[in-house]
N, C-alpha and C positions, 0 to 999 in steps of 0.2 A: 222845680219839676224837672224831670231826665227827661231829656227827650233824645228820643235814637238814633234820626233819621235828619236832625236839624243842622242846619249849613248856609253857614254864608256865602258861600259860594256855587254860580249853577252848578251843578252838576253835570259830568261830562262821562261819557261811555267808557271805560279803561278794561282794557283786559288784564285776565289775571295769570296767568300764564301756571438767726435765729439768732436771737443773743450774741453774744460773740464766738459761743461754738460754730454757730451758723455762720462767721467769716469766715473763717478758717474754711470750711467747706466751700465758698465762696471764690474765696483766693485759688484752690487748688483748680476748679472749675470756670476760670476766667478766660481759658483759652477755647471755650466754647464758642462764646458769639464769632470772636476772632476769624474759626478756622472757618464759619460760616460765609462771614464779611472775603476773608479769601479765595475761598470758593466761588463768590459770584462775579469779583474783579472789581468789586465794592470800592469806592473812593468818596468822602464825604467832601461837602463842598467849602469853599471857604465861608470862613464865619462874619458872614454879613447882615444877616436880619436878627435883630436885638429881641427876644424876648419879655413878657411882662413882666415883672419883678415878683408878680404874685403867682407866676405861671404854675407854684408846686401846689397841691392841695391834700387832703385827705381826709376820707368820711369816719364818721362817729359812728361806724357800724363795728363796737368793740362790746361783744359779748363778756359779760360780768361787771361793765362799768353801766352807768347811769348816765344819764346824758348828759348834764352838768358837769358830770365827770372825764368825761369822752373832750368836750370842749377844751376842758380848764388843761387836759393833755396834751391836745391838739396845741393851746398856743403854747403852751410850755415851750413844745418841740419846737417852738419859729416859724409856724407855715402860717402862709399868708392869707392861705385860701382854707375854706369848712365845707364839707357835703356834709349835709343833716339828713340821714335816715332815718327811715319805719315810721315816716307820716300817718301812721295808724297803730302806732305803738304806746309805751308808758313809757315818764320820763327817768323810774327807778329802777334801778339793776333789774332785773328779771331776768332767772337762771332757762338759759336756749333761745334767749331773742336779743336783739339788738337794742337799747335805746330809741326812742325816740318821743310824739304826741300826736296826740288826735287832738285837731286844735276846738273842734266845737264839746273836747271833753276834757279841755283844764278851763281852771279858773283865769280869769284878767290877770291874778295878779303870778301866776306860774307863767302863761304867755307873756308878759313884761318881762319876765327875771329871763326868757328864753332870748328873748330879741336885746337884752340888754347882754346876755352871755356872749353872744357872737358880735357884737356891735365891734370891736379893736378889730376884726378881719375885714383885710380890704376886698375880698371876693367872698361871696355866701352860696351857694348850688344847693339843691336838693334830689332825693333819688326817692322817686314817687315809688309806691305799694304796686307788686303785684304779685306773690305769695297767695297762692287759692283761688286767685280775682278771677274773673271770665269776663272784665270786658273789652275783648272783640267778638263776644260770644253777641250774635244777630240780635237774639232776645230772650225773653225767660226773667226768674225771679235773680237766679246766682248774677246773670248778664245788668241786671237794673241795680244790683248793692255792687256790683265791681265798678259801675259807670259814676255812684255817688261814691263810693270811697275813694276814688281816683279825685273826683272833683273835689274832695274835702281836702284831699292832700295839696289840690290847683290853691286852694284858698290860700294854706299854708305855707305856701312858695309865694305868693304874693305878700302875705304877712309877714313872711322874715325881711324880704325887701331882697329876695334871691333874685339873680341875674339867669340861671338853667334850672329846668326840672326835667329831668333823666327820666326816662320812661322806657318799660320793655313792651317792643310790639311779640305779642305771643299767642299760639295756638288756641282757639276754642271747641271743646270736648266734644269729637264726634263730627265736625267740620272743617275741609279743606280748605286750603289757604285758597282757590279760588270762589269758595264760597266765602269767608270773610273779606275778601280781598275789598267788597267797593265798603263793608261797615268800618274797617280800620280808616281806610281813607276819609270816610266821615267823619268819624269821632276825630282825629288824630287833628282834621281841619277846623272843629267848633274846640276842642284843644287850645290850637293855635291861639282863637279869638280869643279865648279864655286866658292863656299868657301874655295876648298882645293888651289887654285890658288892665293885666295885673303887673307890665312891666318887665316882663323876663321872656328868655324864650325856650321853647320844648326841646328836649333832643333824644330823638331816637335810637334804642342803645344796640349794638349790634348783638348776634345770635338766634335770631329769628324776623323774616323768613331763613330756611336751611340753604342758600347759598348768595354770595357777593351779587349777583346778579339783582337778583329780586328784591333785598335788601337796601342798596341803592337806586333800586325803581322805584318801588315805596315812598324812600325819603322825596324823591324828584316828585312824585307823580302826587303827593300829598299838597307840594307846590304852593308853599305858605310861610311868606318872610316871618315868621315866630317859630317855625318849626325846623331844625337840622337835624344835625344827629352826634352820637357819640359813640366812639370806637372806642369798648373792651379789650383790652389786645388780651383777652384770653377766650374769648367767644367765638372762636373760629373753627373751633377743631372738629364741628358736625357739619360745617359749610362743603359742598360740592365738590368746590373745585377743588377742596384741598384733601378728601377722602379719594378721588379719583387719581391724584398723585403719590400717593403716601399710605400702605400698606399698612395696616396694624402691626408687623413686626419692625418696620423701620419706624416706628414714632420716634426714638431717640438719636437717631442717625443723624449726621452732620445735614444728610441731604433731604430728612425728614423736616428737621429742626430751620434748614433755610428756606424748603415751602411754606410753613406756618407765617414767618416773619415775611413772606413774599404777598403773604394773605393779607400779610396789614399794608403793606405797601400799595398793594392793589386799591385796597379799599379807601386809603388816603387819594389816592389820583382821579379814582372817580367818583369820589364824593364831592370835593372841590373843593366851592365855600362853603356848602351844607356841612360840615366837617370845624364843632365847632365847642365838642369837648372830649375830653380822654379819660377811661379808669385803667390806671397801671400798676402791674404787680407781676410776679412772676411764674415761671406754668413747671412742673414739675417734669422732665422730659421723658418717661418710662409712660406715665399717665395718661398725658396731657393733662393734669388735673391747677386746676389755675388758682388765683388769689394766693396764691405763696409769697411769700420777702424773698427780696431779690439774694437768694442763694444761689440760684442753678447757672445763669448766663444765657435761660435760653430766649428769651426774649431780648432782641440786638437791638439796644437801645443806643449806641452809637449811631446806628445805622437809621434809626427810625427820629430820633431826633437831628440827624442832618436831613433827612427827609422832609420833616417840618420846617426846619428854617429856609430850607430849599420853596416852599411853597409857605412861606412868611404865616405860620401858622401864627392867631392871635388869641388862642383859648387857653385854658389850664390840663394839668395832667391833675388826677387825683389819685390819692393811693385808695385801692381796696385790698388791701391784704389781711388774712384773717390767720387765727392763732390766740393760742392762750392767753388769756387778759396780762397777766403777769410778764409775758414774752412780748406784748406789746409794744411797748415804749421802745426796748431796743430794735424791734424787727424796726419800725417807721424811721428811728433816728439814722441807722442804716442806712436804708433806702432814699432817706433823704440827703445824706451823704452823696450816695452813688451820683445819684440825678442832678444836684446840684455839680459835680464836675465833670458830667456829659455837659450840662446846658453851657458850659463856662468855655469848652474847645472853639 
């Protein structure tokens, strides 16, 4: 049974206030983050706090493949770590959607051969459904199937034996975020219960609320050891404080390009330990338009992994980068490249 309004916790008054063409392109474009990293007086720090071994990850959200399929690529590539998407999906190719299952809609012996697929990975994540969903929507029919499909996805992050399940907090059709503001807080805390039961913990993915501020009030004011959050480093670009800086004709400007990455910075420092997973890819600089393979340089991942080790981060980065099934393999094996001799400085 859904229930709306249930909570373990009193209740407290809160205000709401490419291939290898795509190196080449790559290469030419390297002195990007650089002139950024220059610009600020940027100095990484010494390399003292050791990373997980499993710290790289990346999800099965590879349109044309199957999800068997998506896996059996994943370990190909060597990553340690799996995000399983479209917890309300099918587990065969299907042409414009991602892989994935509804787990009370396969058989025992498909959920076996699933949990048996990922079992060599020493870290499992998953990225809960919210495509169409409405639930932070107060209530209604759309608001009570987005609150069970969310919960059926809860089950299936318990079932794989996942350690996070990635969650977007997002707007409901026709109400402000101070009118959702105390239902997220609810749901988001019987959530919690819900992963502290099933062994993993929630994390809140940035891009809404629309700025750093309220975003990181949320995760605090949710206030539930199972629940943190996870920085998108490409979810930034409709945030506040970084529209009030950055003109639409400067997006691709040196001084455009080092606000954005100042975004993620920010949002590292005051998140803290809530701060406690990452999807990484890269943002296209003329667009802002994100989940790209690290082609462009514009996200200063030199810069934002001495940042972590600076603050002894202890979670994973996962790739979400999307592109033609075929361009696949090389975009990830790439970027796995890259990441792997940042983490190594």
């Amino acid at each position: 049974m859904i229930q709306f309004v249930t909570t373990s916790r009193k209740d407290r008054p809160r205000s709401a206030s490419a291939s290898r063409h795509a190196i080449d392109r790559r290469e030419a474009l390297a002195g990007l983050s650089g002139l950024a990293m220059a610009a600020t007086g940027f100095a990484a720090p010494a390399a003292s706090h050791k990373f997980s071994p499993h710290i790289l990850g990346a999800n099965t959200a590879i349109t044309g493949y199957g999800l068997f399929e998506a896996i059996r690529l994943l370990r190909r590539l060597g990553f340690k770590t799996i995000e399983v998407q479209n917890l309300d999906g099918v587990p065969a190719a299907t042409p414009g959607q991602f892989p994935g299952f509804r787990i009370q809609d396969v058989s025992d012996d498909v959920k076996g051969r699933i949990k048996a697929a990922i079992s060599g990975f020493d870290y499992v994540t998953t990225h809960l459904p919210y495509t169409g969903l409405e639930y932070t929507a107060p209530d209604g029919e759309a608001a009570r199937a987005g609150v069970e499909t969310l919960e059926s996805a809860l089950a299936a992050t318990a079932f794989l034996g996942a350690k996070i399940g990635v969650i977007h907090p997002k707007p409901a059709p026709g109400k402000t975020l101070q009118e959702i503001w105390p239902v997220m807080i609810k749901r988001f805390r019987r959530w919690g219960d819900i992963a502290r039961e099933g062994g993993f913990h929630l994390a809140l993915e940035t891009g809404y609320p629309l700025s750093v501020a309220d975003f990181v009030r949320l995760v605090h004011e949710v206030d539930h050891e199972h629940v943190g959050a996870t920085i998108d480093v490409g979810h930034q670009g409709r945030y506040r404080e970084l529209t009030a800086r950055v003109r639409p004709e400067d997006k691709a400007t040196a001084a455009g390009i080092r606000a954005y990455n100042d975004i993620n910075m920010e949002l590292i420092d005051r998140l803290g330990a809530k701060l406690i997973h990452f999807h990484i890819h890269d943002i296209e600089p003329k667009s802002w338009r994100e989940h790209k393979p690290l082609i462009h340089g514009f996200i200063d991942y030199p810069r934002l992994i001495a940042k972590l080790r600076e603050t002894k981060y202890s979670g994973v980065l996962v790739f979400e980068i999307g592109g033609p099934a075929e361009e696949m393999p090389n975009f990830l094996t790439d970027a796995k490249r890259q990441l792997e001799q940042h983490l190594k400085k």
